[in-house]
Kinemage of the C-alpha trace (Angstrom):
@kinemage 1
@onewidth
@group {chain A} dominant
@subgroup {mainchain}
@vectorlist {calphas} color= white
{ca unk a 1} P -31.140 -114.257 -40.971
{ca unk a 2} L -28.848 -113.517 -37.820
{ca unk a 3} L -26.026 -114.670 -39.821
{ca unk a 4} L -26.612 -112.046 -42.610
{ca unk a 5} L -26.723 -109.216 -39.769
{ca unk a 6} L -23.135 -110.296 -38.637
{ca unk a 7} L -21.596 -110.049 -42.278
{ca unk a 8} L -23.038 -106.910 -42.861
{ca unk a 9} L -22.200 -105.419 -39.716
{ca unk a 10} L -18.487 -107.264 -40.123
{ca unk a 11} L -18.580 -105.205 -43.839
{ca unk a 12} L -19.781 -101.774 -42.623
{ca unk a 13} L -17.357 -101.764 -40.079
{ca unk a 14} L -14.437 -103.147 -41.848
{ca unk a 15} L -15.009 -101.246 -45.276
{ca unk a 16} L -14.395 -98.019 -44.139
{ca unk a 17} L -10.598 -99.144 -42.525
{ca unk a 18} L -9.763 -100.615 -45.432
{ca unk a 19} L -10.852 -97.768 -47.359
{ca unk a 20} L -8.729 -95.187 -45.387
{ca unk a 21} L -5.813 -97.337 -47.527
{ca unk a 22} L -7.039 -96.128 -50.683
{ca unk a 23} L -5.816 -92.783 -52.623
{ca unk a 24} L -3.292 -90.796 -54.529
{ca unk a 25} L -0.995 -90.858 -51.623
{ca unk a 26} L 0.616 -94.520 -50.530
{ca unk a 27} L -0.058 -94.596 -46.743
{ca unk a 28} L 1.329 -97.817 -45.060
{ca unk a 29} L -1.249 -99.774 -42.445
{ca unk a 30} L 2.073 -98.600 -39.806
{ca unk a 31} L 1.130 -94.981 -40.871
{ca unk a 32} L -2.517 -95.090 -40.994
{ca unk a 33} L -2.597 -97.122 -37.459
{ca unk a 34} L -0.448 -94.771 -36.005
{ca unk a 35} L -2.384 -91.997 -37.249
{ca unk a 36} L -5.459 -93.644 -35.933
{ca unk a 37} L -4.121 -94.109 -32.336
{ca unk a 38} L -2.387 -90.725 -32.090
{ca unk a 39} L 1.031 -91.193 -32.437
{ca unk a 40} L 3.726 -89.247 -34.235
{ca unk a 41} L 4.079 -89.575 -37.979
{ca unk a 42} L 5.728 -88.011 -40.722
{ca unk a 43} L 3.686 -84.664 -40.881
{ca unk a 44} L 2.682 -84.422 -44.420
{ca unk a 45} L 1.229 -88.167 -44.314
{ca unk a 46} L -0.160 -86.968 -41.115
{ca unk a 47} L -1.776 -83.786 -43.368
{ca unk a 48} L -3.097 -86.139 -46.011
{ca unk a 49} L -4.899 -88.546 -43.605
{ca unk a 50} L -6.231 -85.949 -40.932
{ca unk a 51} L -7.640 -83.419 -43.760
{ca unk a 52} L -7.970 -85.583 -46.852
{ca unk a 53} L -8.390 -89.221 -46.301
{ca unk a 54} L -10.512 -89.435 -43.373
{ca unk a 55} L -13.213 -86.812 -43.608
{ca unk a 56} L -14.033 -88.274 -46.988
{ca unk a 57} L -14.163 -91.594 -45.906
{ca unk a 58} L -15.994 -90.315 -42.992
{ca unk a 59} L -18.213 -88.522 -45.071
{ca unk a 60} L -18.852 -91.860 -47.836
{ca unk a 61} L -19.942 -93.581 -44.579
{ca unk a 62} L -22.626 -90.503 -43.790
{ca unk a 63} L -23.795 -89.869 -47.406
{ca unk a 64} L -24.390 -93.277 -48.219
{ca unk a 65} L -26.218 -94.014 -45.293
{ca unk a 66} L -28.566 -90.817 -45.498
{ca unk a 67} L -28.825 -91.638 -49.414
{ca unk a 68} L -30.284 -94.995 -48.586
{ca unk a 69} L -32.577 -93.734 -45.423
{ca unk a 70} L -33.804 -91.325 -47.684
{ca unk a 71} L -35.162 -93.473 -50.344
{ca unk a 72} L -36.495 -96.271 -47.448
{ca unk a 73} L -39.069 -93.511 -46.203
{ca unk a 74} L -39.856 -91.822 -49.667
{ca unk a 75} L -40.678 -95.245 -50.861
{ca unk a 76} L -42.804 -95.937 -47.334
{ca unk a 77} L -44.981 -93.304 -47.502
{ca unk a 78} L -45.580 -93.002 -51.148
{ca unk a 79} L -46.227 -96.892 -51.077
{ca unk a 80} L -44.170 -97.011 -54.538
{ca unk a 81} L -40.872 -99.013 -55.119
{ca unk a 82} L -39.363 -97.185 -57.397
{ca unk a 83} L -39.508 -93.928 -55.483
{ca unk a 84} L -35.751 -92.131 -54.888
{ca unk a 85} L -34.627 -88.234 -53.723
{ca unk a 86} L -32.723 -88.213 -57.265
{ca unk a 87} L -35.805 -89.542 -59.546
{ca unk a 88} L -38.522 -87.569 -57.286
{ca unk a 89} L -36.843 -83.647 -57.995
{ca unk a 90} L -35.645 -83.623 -54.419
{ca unk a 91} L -31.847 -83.874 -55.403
{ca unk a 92} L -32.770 -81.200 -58.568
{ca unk a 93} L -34.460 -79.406 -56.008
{ca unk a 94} L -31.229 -78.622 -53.358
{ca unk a 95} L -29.125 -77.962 -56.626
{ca unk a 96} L -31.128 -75.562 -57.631
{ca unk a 97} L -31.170 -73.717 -53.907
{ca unk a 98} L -27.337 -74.746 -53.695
{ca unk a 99} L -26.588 -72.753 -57.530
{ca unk a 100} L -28.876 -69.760 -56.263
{ca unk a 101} L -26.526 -69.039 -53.387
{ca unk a 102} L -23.619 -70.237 -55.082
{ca unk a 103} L -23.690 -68.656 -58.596
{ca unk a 104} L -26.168 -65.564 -58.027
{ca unk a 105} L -25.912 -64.979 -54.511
{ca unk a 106} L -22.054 -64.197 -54.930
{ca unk a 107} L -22.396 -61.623 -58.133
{ca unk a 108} L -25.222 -59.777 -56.345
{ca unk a 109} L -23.231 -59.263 -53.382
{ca unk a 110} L -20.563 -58.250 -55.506
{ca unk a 111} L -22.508 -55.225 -57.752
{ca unk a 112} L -24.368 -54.445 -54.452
{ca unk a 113} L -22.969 -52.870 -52.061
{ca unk a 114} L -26.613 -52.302 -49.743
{ca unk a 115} L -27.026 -56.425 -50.602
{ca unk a 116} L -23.448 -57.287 -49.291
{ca unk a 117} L -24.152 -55.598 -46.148
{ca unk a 118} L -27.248 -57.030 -45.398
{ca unk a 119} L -26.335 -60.601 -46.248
{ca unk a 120} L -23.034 -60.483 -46.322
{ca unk a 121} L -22.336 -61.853 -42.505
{ca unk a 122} L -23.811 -64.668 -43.667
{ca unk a 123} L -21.517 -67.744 -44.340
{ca unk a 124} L -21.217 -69.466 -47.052
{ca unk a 125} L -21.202 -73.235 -45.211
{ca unk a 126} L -24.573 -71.747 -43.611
{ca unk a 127} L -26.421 -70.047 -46.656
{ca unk a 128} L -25.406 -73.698 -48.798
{ca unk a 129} L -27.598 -76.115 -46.404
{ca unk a 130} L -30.240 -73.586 -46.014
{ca unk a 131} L -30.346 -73.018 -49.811
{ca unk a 132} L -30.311 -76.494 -50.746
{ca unk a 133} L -33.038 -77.399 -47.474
{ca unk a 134} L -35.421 -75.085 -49.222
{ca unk a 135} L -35.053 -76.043 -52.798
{ca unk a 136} L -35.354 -79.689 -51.615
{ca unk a 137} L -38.212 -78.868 -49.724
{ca unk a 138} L -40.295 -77.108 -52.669
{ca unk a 139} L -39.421 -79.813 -55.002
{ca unk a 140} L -41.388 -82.196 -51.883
{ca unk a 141} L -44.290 -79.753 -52.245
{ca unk a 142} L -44.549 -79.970 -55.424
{ca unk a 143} L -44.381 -83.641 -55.594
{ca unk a 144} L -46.988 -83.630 -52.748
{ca unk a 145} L -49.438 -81.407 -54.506
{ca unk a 146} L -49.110 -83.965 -57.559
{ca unk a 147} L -50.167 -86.963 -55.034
{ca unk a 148} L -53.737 -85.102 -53.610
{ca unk a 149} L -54.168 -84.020 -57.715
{ca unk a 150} L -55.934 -85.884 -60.689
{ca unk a 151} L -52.661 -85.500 -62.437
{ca unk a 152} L -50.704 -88.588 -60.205
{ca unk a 153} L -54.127 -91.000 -59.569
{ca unk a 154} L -50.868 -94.149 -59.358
{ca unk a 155} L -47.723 -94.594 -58.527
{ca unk a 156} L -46.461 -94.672 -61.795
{ca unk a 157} L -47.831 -91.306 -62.946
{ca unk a 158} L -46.229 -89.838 -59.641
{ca unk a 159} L -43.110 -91.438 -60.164
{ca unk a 160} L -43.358 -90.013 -64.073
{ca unk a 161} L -45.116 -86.438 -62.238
{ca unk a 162} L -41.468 -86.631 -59.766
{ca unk a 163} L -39.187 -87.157 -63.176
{ca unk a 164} L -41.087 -83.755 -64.739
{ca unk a 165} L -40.285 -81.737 -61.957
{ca unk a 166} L -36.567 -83.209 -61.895
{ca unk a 167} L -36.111 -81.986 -65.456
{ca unk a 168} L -38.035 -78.622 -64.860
{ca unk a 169} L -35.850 -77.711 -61.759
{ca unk a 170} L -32.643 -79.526 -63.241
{ca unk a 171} L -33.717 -76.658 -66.349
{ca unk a 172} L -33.561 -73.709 -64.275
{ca unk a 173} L -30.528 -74.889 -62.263
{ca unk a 174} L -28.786 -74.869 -66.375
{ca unk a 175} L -30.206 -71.500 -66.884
{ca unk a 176} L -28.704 -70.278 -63.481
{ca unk a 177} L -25.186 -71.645 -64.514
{ca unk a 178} L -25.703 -70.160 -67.584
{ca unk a 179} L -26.509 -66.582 -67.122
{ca unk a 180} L -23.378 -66.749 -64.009
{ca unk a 181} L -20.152 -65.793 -63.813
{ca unk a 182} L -18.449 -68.603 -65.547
{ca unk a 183} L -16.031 -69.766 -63.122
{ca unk a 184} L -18.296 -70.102 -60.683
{ca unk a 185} L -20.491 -71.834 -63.266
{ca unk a 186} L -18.213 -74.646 -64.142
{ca unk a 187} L -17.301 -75.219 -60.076
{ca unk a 188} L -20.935 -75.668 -60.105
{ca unk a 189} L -21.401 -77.755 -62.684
{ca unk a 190} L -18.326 -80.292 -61.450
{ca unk a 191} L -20.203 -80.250 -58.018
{ca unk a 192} L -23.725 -80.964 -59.508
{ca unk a 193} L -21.612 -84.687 -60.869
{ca unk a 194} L -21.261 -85.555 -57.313
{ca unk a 195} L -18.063 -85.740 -55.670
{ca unk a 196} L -16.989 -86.048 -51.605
{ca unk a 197} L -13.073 -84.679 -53.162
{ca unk a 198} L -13.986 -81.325 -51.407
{ca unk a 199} L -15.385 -82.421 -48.033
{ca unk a 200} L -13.933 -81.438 -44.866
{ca unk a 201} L -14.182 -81.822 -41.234
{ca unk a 202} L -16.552 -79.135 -40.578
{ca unk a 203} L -18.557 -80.179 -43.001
{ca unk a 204} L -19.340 -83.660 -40.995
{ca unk a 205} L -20.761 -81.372 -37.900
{ca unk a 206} L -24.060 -80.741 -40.191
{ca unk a 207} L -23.594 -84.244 -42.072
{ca unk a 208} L -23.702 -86.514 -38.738
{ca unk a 209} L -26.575 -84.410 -37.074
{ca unk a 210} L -28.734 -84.779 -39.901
{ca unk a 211} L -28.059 -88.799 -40.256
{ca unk a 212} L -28.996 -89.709 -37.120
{ca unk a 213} L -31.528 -87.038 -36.188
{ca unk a 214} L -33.102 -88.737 -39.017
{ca unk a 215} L -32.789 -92.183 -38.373
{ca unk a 216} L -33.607 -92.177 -34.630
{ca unk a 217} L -36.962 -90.680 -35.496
{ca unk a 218} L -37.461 -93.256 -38.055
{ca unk a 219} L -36.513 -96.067 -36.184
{ca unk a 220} L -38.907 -94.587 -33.470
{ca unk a 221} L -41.690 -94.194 -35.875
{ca unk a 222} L -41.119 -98.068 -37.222
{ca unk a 223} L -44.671 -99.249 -36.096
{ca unk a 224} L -46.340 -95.872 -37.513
{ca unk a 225} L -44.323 -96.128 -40.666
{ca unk a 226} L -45.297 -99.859 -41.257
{ca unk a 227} L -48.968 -99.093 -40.586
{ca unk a 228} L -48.595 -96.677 -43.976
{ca unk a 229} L -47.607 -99.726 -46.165
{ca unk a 230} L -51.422 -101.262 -45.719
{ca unk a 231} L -52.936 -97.949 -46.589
{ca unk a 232} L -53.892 -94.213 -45.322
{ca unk a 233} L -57.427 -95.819 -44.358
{ca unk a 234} L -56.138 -98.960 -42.387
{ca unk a 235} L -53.636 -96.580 -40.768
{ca unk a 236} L -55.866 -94.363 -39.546
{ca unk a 237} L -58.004 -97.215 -37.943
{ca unk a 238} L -54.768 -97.990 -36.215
{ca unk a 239} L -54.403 -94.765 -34.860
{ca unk a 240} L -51.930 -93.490 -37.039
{ca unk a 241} L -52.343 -89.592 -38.624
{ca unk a 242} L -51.200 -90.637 -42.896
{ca unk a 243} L -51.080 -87.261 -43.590
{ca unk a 244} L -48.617 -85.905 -40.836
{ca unk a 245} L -46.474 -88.899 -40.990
{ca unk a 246} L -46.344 -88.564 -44.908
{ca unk a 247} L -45.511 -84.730 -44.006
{ca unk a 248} L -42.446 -85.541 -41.537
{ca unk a 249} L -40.845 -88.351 -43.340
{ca unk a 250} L -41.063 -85.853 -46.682
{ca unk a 251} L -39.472 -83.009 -44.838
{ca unk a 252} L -36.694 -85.451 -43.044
{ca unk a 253} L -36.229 -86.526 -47.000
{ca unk a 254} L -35.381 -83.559 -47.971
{ca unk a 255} L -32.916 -82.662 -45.062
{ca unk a 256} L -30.983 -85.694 -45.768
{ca unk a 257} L -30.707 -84.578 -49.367
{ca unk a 258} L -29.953 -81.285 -49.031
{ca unk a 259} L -27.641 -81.819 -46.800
{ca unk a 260} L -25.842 -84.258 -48.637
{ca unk a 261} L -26.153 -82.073 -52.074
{ca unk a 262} L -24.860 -78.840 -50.393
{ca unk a 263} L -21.681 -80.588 -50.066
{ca unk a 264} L -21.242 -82.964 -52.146
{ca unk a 265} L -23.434 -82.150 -55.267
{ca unk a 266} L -25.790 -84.803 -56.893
{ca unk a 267} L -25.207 -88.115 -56.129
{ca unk a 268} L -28.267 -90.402 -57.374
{ca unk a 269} L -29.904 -93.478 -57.301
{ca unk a 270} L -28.712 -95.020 -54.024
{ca unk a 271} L -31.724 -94.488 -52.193
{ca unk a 272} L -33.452 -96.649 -55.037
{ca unk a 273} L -31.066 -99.479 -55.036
{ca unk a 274} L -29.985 -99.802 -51.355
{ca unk a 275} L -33.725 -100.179 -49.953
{ca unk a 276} L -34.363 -102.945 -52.639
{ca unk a 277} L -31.239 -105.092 -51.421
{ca unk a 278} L -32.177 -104.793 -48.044
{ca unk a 279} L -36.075 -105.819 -48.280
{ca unk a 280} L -34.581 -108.792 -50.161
{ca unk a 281} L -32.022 -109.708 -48.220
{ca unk a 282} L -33.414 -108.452 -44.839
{ca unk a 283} L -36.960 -107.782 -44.485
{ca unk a 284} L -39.918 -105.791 -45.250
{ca unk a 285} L -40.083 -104.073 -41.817
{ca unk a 286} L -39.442 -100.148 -41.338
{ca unk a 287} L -36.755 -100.659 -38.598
{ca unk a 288} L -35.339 -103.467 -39.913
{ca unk a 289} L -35.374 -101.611 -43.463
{ca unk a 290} L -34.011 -98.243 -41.769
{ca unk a 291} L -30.826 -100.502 -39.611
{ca unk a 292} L -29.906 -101.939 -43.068
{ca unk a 293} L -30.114 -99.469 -45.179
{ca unk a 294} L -27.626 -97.409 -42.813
{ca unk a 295} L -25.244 -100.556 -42.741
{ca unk a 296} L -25.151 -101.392 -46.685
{ca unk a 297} L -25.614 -97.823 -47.933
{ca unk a 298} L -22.690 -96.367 -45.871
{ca unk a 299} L -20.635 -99.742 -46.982
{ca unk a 300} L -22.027 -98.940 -50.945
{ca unk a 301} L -21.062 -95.630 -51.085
{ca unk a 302} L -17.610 -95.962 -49.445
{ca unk a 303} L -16.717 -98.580 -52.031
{ca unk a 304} L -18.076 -96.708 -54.767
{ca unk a 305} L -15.958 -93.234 -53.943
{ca unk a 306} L -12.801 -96.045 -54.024
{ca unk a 307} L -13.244 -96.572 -57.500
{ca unk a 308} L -13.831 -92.809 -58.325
{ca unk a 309} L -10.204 -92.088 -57.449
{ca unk a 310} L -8.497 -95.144 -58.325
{ca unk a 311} L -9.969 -96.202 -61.562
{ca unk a 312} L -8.329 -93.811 -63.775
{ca unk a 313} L -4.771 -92.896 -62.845
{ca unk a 314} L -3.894 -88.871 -61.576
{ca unk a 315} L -7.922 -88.240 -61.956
{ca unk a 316} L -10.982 -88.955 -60.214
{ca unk a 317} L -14.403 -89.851 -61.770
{ca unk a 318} L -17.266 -87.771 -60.336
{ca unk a 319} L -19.196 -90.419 -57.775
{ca unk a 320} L -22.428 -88.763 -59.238
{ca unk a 321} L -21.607 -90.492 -62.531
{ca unk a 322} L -20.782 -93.970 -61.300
{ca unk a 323} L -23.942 -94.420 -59.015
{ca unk a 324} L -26.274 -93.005 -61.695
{ca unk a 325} L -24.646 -96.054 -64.202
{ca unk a 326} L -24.935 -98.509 -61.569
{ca unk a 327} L -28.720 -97.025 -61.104
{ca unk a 328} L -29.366 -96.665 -64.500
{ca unk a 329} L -29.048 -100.259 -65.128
{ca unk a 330} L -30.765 -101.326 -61.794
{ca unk a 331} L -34.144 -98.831 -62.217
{ca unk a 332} L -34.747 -101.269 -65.397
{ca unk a 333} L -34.583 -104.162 -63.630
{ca unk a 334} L -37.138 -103.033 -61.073
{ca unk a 335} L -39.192 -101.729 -63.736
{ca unk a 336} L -38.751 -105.545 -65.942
{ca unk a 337} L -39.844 -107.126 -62.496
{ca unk a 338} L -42.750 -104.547 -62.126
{ca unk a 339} L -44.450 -104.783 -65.538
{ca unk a 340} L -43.517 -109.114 -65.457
């Protein structure tokens, strides 16, 4: 078991160098070291690796990891394997909040004047998160008021309750984009696919925050969190409050998301795959579960966004689209194993 630790920490670590190769641009390991270190380079490859190539690597590293985290606590507290942000309306959710500000926020500032100078101060890389936070967060409450109803009595029916509200909130995100300004419709459809192409540095101030925020408090909470896999009753006769727990681990789910959706759109299935691998490979455990999901997921995703722009010459495939075929394929074999 030690042994599998040391590969995958030797992979996490090494994936994301050897990903910083990767890209339109040819950048020699001379030019990427010495970009690394500090020294001088030609300026333009300096350009392409400071503002292009190593946020978004940076950023794979982040995303995957809070992806995977994600998923690991969803599926904790809701005691159901198949649980994921992207199957449960969280991701729907923050693209709904995200399109709001996006697509209708930007025409009603623009046809009123008395609206533009109230909210107007108001950034744009703030009002996104904030957006996306509270559409993420009402797709959570809805999910959680299916869970104390008649209408989700199992897992399955929650998981098939989670999928409903996906569609309904995926619905009015379509009817957003399609009542908007156009261009801004179609940049919001392209980001809904999933893509870290438009990423930057600032971006990673809110991105790294979240992550470990996150993951501190879950590797914290390990004991607490593994007390919820035997039941709310046998939790509670450990000491442990179900129902806050359940609340906290819900509302760090959707920060993760939304902050991952504000910036780089929907990107699904990872935090149903990743937290599969890892109980097989690694253990059942919530802090052993939480350590290697952050290790694989980052290591997953970075690999992934590779492909996206280097599968098809001069163009890059959405990641959205790649993870949700990988996902696809994988949610059936979970589901073969479940009904076997």
């Amino acid at each position: 078991m030690r042994q599998r630790w040391w590969w995958l920490l030797a992979v996490a670590v090494l994936s994301p160098l050897a990903a910083l190769f990767f890209g339109s641009a040819n950048l020699s390991l001379d030019t990427v070291w010495r970009c690394l270190v500090g020294l001088p380079v030609d300026p333009l490859d300096q350009l392409i690796f400071t503002d292009l190539r190593l946020p978004r690597v940076a950023a794979g590293v982040l995303v995957g990891a809070g992806l995977a985290i994600a998923g690991a606590s969803l599926q904790n507290v809701t005691r159901n394997g198949l649980a994921d942000p992207y199957l449960f309306g969280v991701v729907a959710g923050a693209g709904l909040g995200a399109s709001v500000v996006t697509v209708l926020m930007g025409s009603a500032l623009a046809q009123h004047p008395l609206l533009a100078g109230l909210l107007g101060w108001l950034p744009t890389a703030t009002a996104l998160p904030i957006a996306a936070f509270g559409g993420a967060l009402f797709a959570v409450m809805l999910v959680q008021i299916l869970a104390v109803t008649s209408f989700a009595r199992s897992s399955e029916q929650l998981l098939l309750g989670g999928v409903a509200i996906s569609l309904m909130l995926g619905s009015l995100t379509h009817f957003i984009l399609f009542v908007g300004e156009p261009f801004a419709a179609n940049k919001v459809l392209f980001w809904l696919m999933g893509s870290l192409a438009r990423v930057e540095s600032s971006h990673l101030l809110l991105l790294f925050p979240v992550v470990l925020i996150c993951s501190a408090v879950l590797l914290l909470l390990g004991r607490h969190f593994d007390a919820m896999l035997l039941g709310d009753d046998n939790a509670r006769t450990l000491g442990v409050d179900a129902v806050r727990l359940r609340a906290l681990a819900l509302v760090m789910c959707a920060a993760l998301t939304a902050a991952v959706v504000a910036y780089c759109g929907g990107i699904g299935f990872v935090g149903l795959m990743i937290p599969h691998i890892v109980r097989r490979w690694l253990g059942v455990t919530n802090r052993t579960l939480i350590l290697g999901c952050l290790l694989l997921g980052s290591t997953f995703l970075v690999w992934v966004d590779v492909i996206a722009r280097s599968a098809v010459a001069s163009q890059e495939i959405p990641i959205g689209i790649i993870t949700s075929a990988i996902g696809s394929v994988f949610f059936l074999i979970v589901m073969r194993q479940r009904l076997a």
